[in-house]
Steps between C-alpha positions, in 0.01 A plus 500: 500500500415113481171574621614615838495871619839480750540581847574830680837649375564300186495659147477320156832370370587383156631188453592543151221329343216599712437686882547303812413732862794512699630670801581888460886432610507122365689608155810316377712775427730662698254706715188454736289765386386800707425446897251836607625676806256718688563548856318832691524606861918396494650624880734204605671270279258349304584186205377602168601227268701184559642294234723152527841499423511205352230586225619844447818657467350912514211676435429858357262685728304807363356692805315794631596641853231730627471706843187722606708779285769417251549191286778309293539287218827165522603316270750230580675167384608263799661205492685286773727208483355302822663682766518876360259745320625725238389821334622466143203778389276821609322770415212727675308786415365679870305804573535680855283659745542808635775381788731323217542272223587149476840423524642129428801412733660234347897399422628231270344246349580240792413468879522144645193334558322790604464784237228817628397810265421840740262736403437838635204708487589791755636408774329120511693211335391145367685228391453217268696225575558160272652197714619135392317325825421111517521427167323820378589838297276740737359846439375637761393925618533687823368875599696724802187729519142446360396276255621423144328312193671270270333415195682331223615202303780258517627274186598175654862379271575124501798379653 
């Protein structure tokens, strides 16, 4: 496009009358575009994506929780209003290991500024945890035993 080849992380966009390279989450509409999450080797609390509140009202994260045995599929919609996180939307799909399957704890749709998803595999638990913290919408992964993976995407949504 116009002779140039773009940088790292920028895809053709049209312009309506031609193709202009442009950042991967620079669109006009009302989203970002898709953010990759891959984290391995998760223990403590560990930030997996961060996003400004300002900018972005929410995102929709598509993710993959993985332990040495069992793994799970999340779907969720999260929004905040600049002090609180909410949970207007989820689904998951797991598969257990031989001490358990994965079992969400979660109530409501509503929990302050601090809002944490459990999972069990067995008798080990890990929590995912979305914040509103200095001006940022937070997502963030902990493990009580082991290690998890986290492998996903998250669709940044304008503000």
């Amino acid at each position: 496009a116009s002779g140039g080849t773009g940088t790292t992380g920028q895809v053709l966009q049209s312009t309506g009358s031609g193709v202009q390279w442009a950042d991967a989450g620079g669109g006009s509409g009302g989203y970002s575009g898709l953010v990759e999450i891959n984290q391995t080797g998760i223990s403590t609390s560990t930030s997996l994506n961060t996003a400004s509140t300002t900018t972005y009202r929410g995102a929709k994260y598509t993710i993959q929780i993985t332990n040495s045995t069992a793994y799970a599929m999340y779907e969720f919609v999260v929004m905040h209003d600049g002090t609180s996180v909410y949970f207007p939307y989820n689904s998951s799909a797991y598969a257990g290991d031989s001490g358990g399957n994965y079992q969400s704890f979660f109530s409501g749709d509503y929990l302050d500024s601090l809002a944490t998803l459990k999972i069990q595999v067995g008798d080990t638990f890990h929590a995912l945890n979305w914040t509103v913290s200095g001006g940022n919408l937070v997502f963030s992964a902990s493990c009580s035993s082991g290690t998890i993976s986290v492998k996903g995407t998250a669709l940044l949504i304008k503000a």
